[in-house]
Phi, psi and omega in degrees: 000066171300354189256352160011093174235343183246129173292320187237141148228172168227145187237115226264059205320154158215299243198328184246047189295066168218194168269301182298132167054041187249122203290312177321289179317302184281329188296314170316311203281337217241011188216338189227143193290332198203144190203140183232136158303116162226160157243182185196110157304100193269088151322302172346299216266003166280324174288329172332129169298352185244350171250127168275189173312281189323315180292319183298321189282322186297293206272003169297300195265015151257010172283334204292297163242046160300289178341332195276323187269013241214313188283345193279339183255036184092338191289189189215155141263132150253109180280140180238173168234108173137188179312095170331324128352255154311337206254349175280282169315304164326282185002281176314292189307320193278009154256346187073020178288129171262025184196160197220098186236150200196161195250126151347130190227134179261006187273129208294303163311323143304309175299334194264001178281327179265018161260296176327329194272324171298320146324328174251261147042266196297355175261007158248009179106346173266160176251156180230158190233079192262136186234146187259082176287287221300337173237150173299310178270186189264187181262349180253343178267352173254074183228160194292193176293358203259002203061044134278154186281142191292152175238005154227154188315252198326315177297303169326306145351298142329308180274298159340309186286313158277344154281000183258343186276321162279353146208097149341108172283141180231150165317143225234110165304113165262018172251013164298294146318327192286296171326352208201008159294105157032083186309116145030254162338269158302013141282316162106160162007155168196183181270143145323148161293135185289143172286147166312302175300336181307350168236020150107010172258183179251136172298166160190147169281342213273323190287147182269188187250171206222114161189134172345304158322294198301308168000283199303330183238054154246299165326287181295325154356292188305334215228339165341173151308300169271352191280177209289337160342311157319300199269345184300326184309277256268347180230015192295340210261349217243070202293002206249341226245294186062021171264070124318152159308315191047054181258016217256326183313304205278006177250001160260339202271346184074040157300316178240133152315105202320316190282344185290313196281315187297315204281346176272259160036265181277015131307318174297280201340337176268354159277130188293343191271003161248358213280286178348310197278317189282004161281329174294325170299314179303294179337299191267019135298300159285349144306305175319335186285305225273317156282001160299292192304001218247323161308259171001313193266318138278063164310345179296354182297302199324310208243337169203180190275139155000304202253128150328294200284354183287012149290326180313328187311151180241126189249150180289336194026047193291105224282340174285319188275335172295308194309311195299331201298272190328316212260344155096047167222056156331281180127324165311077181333312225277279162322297159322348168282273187285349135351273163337288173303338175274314158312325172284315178240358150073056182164137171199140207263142211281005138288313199290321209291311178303287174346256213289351175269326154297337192287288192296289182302335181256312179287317171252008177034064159258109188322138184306327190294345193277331182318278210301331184293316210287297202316301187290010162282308193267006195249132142309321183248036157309121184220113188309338183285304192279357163279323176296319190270350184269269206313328189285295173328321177261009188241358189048082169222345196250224183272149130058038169286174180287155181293190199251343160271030185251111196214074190322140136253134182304281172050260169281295179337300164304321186287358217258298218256345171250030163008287166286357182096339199285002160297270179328300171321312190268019168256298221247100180269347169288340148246041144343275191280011187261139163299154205256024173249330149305317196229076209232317189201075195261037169269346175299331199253006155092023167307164212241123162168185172293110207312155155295168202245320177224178183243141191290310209284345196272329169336280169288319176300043185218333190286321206288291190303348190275294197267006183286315180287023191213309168281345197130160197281190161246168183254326155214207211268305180070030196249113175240000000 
């Protein structure tokens, strides 16, 4: 170990609860004679009005079993409790670390948190260290020729692509680090992981799991020879179908790594009989980039839209017509459905997020934000860039958004993509038994369910007149 500069270090967990392929983690190891995983439970940010269960039950239970792998190899997590802050320094001074490495967080509320922690560390003497995980490229490394950051998709997209085709981020060797964890012994007591209840939320079998292990082999599952990665172009839209990844949980929680999935990805892409579905898949990797960089770049997203004139919008926000949205009685089986499914399983598949987030902002002229915040209670993989930017997109507020007259009908939207109904059936068990030429809309055929709350087509001419004077006239009808 010629590279030697630390006797002690700590690798300062957040967002990336793995072992495997972790920039921190190796960095720590590739600098330091000894190193301890630590986390550290922020009551404070558990009392937030914006986190909900499913994000608590998940990273409780990839805290758990990082914590598993870690004892099996004599190591530990040192779980910490309080301001996180206070709770590194004390750390630090009481192990006797002289560096502190961490992974990068780009939520406006995280960077200021990762100053204060810097600030306070090196005036006690530790040195510190932010590595760049959660994205592959950086928010600076995809930028146009003027060196601004990009607003629209496809150029980005672009650039991204060439710059990731002349030098590949490939997954990061961490077992040099790993080798060099901490004894047991010497961290010495530490906290149990904590339960959701212990901080007033509720369990559910329902949420989904969340851990390393499982990560990798849901990727490789997906990417397989046979796995739905073949069928995704063509069925990714088909919530009835369900073949998604459903890694977006373990890519918030950092179960798996971003280059490990780019790097299985674009490895499919050269068999020609996958190449179509993994490139579409990469695509909707690089959104996942492309809104990171839009936080970072745009902090103003957090708290507002994108677009200058999209505060201007005068929203109805009608708290009755918000609550049927939210409880998933609409009278749209299609919205009630995935509602349902978002409330029950703490996950909802990303056509329905478009659906019901046009639905809400447009058919009910409900501030996008009251969407996003309800998302961020209910999503197991809630991440403020890609929840903000999924809701700005459908409310036309954000970068490179749907235009402000792309106005889904639920509707059409269900015969297109649920067709037989069979979506709908395993939410709504009271339309079981409705034929799939009903129940799309079973107030037509005078079926017993819930009236519409609003009639769309009057819906949409009130969404128009709301935003024309404010986005701009429209270009043709858009009613899909």
């Amino acid at each position: 170990m010629t590279d030697v500069r630390y006797t002690r270090a700590i690798v300062w967990l957040r967002r990336d609860l793995r072992l495997d392929d972790n920039v921190a983690l190796a960095a720590a190891g590739a600098l330091s004679r000894e190193l301890v995983l630590t986390f550290v439970v922020d009551p404070k940010l558990l009392a937030s009005e914006r986190i909900g269960a499913p994000i608590v039950q998940t990273f409780f239970e990839a805290l758990e079993a990082l914590r598993e792998r870690l004892r099996e190899r004599g190591s530990d997590l040192a779980v910490l409790q309080g301001d996180p802050v206070h709770e590194l320094v004390s750390f630090a001074t009481h192990i006797g670390a002289d560096a502190v490495f961490y992974n990068e967080d780009y939520e406006p509320a995280a960077i200021a948190r990762d100053r204060e922690a810097e600030r306070s560390l090196r005036e006690a003497g530790v040195e510190v260290h932010a590595c760049l995980d959660h994205v592959c490229l950086g928010a600076k490394d995809v930028r146009t020729g003027e060196g601004a950051p990009y607003r629209v998709f496809t150029a980005y997209e672009r650039r991204w692509r060439d710059r990731y085709a002349l030098a590949p981020v490939l997954p990061v060797d961490t077992s040099g680090a790993i080798a060099r964890a901490m004894d047991r012994n010497a961290i010495g007591a530490t906290r149990p992981i904590p339960t959701p209840e212990d901080f007033g939320f509720t369990s559910s079998r329902r949420y989904p799991h969340c851990n390393e292990k499982l990560a990798r082999g849901m990727l490789d599952a997906f990417l397989a020879d046979d796995g739905n990665v073949v069928r995704y172009r063509e069925l990714r839209d088909f919530p009835a179908w369900d073949i998604t990844s459903h890694l977006s949980v373990q890519l918030r929680a950092g179960t798996i790594g971003i280059r490990t999935a780019f790097e299985g990805a674009f490895r499919v892409a050269r068999d020609p009989s996958r190449r179509a579905s993994a490139q579409k898949w990469i695509s909707e990797l690089i959104w996942r980039e492309f809104f990171q960089m839009l936080l970072r770049s745009f902090p103003h997203v957090a708290t507002g839209a994108f677009l200058e004139n999209g505060d201007r919008l005068r929203w109805d926000n009608g708290e009755d017509a918000f609550a049927a949205w939210c409880e998933g009685r609409t009278g749209y089986p299609i919205v009630d459905a995935a509602m349902i499914q978002l409330n029950e399983t703490g996950w909802i598949h990303n056509r329905l997020r478009m659906i019901v987030s046009s639905f809400l902002t447009k058919d009910l002229l409900v501030d996008w934000r009251w969407g996003e915040r309800y998302f961020e209670t209910r999503l197991a993989d809630a991440d403020l860039a890609q929840n903000n930017g999924g809701w700005q997109w459908a409310a036309s507020t954000g970068a490179d958004a749907a235009p402000y007259f792309r106005i889904f009908n639920p509707v059409l939207q269900s015969e297109k993509f649920d067709p037989g109904g069979a979506f709908i059936r395993s939410m709504i068990p009271e339309l079981s038994d409705v034929p799939a030429r009903d129940i799309h809309a079973p107030w037509k055929s005078g079926i017993r369910y819930h009236a519409p709350i609003v009639d769309h087509g009057e819906a949409r001419a009130r969404a128009l007149a709301v935003y024309a004077p404010v986005l701009g006239k429209p270009r043709s009808s858009h009613n899909r």
